[in-house]
N, C-alpha and C positions, 0 to 999 in steps of 0.2 A: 339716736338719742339727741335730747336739745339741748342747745346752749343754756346756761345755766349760771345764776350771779354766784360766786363763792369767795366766801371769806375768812381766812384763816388766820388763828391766833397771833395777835398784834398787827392784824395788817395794815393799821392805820396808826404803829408807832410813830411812823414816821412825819406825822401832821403835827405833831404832837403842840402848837400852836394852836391849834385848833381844840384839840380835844383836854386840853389842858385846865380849859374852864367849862364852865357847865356852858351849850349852846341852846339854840330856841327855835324851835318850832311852833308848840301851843304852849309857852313860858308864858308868864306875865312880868310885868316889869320889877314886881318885888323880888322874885326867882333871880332875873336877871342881875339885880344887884347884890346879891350875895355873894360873899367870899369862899371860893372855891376851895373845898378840905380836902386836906392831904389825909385820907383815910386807908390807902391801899395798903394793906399788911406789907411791911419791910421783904419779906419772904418770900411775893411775886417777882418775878424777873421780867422784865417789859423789854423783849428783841425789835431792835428797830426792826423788823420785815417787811419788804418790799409787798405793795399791796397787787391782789391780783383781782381779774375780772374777765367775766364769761369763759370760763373756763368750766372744761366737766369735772365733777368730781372726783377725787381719786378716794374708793371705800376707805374707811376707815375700820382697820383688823380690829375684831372683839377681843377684849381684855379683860379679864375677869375682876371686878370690881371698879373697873374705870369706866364710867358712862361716857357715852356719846351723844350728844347734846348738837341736836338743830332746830333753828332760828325758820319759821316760815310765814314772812308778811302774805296775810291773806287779801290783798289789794291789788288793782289795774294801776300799775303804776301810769303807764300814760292817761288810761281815764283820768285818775286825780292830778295830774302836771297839767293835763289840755283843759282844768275845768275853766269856764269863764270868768274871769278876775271879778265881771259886771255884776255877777252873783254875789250875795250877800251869805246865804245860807249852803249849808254841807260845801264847804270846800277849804281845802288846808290856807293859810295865808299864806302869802306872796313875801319872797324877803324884799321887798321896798318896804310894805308894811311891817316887817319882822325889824327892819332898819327905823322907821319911824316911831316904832313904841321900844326900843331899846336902846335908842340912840345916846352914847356913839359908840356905845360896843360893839357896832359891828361896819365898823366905818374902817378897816383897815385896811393894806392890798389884801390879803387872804381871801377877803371878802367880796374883792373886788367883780367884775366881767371878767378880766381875763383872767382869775384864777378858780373859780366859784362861781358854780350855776346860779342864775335870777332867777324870778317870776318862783311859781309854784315847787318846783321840782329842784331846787335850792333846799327848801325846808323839808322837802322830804328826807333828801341826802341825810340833814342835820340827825333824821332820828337814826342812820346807818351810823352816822358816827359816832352816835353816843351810847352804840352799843358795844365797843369796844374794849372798853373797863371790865362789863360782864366776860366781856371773851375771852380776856388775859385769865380772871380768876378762876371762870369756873378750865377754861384751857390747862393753866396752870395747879387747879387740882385733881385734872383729871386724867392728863397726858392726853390727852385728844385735842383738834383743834375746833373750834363751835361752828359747823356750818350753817350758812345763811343764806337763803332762797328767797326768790319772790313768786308769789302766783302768775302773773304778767308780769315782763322784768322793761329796762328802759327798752330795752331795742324789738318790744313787743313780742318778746317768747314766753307761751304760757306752756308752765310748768303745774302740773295737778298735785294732788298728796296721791303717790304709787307706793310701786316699789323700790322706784330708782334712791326715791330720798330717805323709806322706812327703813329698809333692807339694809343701814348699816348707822341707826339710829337705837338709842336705847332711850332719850327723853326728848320731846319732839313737845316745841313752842309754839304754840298758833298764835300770830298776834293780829287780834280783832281792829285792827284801825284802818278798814276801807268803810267808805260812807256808803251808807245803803241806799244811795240813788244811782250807785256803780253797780249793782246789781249782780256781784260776787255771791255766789251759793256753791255749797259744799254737794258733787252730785253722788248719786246711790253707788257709784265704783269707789269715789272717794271715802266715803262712811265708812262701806265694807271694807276698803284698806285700812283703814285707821283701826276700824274692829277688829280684824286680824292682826293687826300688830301689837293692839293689847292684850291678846292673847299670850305674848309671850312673857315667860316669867320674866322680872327685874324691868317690863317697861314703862313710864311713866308718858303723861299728855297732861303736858299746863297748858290753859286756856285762857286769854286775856286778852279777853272782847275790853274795847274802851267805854268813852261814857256814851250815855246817848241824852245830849241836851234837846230843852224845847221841843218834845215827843206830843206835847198836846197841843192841840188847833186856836187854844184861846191867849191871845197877845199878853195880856197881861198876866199870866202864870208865865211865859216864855220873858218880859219883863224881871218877874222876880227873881229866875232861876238866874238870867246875866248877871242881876244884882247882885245876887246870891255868892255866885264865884267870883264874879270879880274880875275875871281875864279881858281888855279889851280884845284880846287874837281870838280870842270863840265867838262865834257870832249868835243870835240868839235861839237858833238850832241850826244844831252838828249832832247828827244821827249817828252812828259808830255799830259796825259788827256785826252785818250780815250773815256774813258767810261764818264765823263765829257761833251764831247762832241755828240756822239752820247744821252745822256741821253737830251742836251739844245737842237739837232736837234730833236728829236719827242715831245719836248713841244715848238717848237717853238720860240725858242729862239736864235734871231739873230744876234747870235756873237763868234767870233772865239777868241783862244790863241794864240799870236804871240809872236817869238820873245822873247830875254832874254835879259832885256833892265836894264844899271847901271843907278840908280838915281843919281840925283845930288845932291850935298851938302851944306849947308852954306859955303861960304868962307872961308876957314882959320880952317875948324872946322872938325871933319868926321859925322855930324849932317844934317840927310836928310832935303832935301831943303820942302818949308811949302807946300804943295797940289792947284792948282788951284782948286779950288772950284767953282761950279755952287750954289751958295747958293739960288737963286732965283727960280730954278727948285728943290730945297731941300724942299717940301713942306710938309715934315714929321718930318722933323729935324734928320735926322738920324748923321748929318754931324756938329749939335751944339756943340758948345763949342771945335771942332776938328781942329787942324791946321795939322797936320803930323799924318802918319800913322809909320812904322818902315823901318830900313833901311835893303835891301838886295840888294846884288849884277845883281842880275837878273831876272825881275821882267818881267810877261806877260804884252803887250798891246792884250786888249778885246776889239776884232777889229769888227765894225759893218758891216754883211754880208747880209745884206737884208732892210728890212724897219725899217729905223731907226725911223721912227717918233712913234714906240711904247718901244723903250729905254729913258732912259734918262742920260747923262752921268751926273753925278754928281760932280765927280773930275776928273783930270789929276793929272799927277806926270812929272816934268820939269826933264830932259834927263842930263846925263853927254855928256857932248859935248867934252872932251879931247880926244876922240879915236874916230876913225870912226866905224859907225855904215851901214849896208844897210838904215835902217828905217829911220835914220837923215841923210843922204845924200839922201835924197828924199825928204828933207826940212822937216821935222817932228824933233819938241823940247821939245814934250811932248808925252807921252802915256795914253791912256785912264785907270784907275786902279779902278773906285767904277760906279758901272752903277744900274740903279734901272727899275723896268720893274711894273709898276702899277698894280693894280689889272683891268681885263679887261673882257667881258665878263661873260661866266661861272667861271671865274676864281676868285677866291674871296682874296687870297693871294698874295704876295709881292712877287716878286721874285729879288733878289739881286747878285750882283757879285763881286769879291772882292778876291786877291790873298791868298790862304790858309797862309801864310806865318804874313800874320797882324791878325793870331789870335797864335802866335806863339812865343816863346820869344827865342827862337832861335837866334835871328838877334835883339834882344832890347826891347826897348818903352819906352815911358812916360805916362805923364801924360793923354795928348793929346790921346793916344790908348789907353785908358781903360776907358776914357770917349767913346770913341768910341763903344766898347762893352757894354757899360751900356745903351748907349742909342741902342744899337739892341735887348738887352734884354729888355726896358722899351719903346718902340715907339711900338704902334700898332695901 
């Protein structure tokens, strides 16, 4: 069996300087200057825990109504750390740059060489950290702790979707943010794994491929769309979710990632605008008590490419319309952002879609998202 990253409930209490405020990987500097909310229900218990690493798993016993919940970056970790800095396009930024458009929030020791990786593989960490928050909550309503995998991990062990990580899974995250010039694809053992395991009653598969900016060859669309969002850390194409997608094309899954699209805000506020909700087609309630998801700059539309009548979109997310867009000058004012795919056939499982990014504190939240996660951990 191979080594393997794992990460369990609160394992990164103990940073808690670090994860205290929202961090940046692809933040922009409005992100970065917001004031960090104390949103976490009273209720959570946050154990400092000693964090651990490369270690095997140890299964996680089935519990009848308590999901088991894992975390799987579908990315070459060192592909994306060794990409060349000299590059412009598909590749994560560097925290010198993360330092230079944030500054000086990240000018402290923590941040420092000797305590905190540089160059690329720095900001990657950031998005392990800031998946944390999720892992208390949904850990802490589910009695399990949230494992977390990588495809290629740092020390270059590749780990596939098998049985070693279904086999004691009951809701299983794919998250789409390798660039697809890393050349991550989902292969026909992996499909049929994943098909198999949604075969079983109560299992669930969220899918949240990211955006995929500057998709077309002509510079001045790939112009509007930076303008568009607004982030200097994006460059003016960043591809996203490969392997994401080749893994929803052999299960059938009809729908594509477009496009890096800015929400819009309440008036007057930098407070993402409420979700159009299909509450009526929500007939699992996965979306109760939800008004807003969190805010980021550049957000996929999960666009339908086939037969839609076995999706269901659940929500939209209303567009900033201050800058043009290709997508809203084609008369589009919202994008599709939470889509639900029923259980169907042999298929006995839920499958879900949803930007990796709303399970991420990266970019915020309230109240509103962590109700969100509670009920993904507690609807089956």
């Amino acid at each position: 069996m191979r080594r393997r990253d794992f990460t369990r409930l609160g394992l990164a209490m103990g940073l808690s300087p670090i994860v205290a405020k929202p961090t940046l990987a692809q933040m922009s500097t409005e992100e970065l200057k917001k004031t960090p909310q104390a949103w976490m229900s009273p209720t959570i218990v946050v154990k400092n825990s000693p964090r651990t690493y490369n270690q095997i798993n140890v299964p996680r016993t089935y519990t009848a109504g308590r999901r088991r919940f894992t975390i799987y970056w579908s990315w070459s970790y060192p592909w994306e750390a060794n990409r060349d800095v000299a590059e412009l396009d598909n590749r994560f930024s560097t925290m010198t740059e993360v330092r230079r458009v944030a500054w000086p929030d990240y000018e402290g020791p923590e941040w420092s060489e000797r305590e905190f990786l540089q160059g690329i593989a720095g900001s990657l960490e950031l998005f392990h950290l800031a998946m944390v928050r999720f892992q208390n909550v949904v850990g802490e309503a589910t009695g399990h702790p949230v494992a977390v995998y990588q495809r290629i991990d740092q020390a270059g062990q590749r780990l596939p979707l098998d049985e070693r990580i279904l086999g004691d899974t009951d809701t299983l995250m794919v998250f789409g943010l390798d660039h697809m010039i890393t050349e991550q694809e989902a292969s026909p053992a992996e499909i049929e794994a994943v098909r198999q395991f949604l075969t079983r009653e109560g299992t669930c598969l969220i899918i949240g491929p990211h955006h995929d900016v500057g998709a077309s060859a002509d510079t001045k669309q790939r112009q509007m769309e930076y303008a568009h969002h607004g982030d200097p850390l994006v460059p003016r194409q960043q591809r996203f979710g490969r392997y994401t997608r080749s893994l929803m094309s052999g299960l059938g899954v009809p729908v594509e990632n477009r496009f890096g699209l800015r929400p819009a805000v309440v008036e007057g506020t930098n407070q993402i605008a409420p979700l159009a909700a299909m509450r009526d087609l929500d007939t699992r309630g996965w979306l109760t008590g939800v008004t807003t998801f969190n805010f980021h700059q550049h957000l996929p539309h999960y666009a339908l490419t086939a037969d839609s009548g076995s999706v269901r979109v659940l929500a939209r997310q209303p567009i900033d319309l201050s800058k043009p867009h290709p997508f809203t000058e084609a008369g589009n004012r919202e994008f599709n952002c939470f889509l639900w795919m029923t259980p169907s056939g042999t298929r006995a499982g839920d499958i879900l879609l949803a930007d990796l990014t709303t399970f991420s504190t990266l970019f915020g939240g309230d109240e509103s998202l962590a109700r969100f996660w509670v009920n993904l951990a507690t609807r089956v």
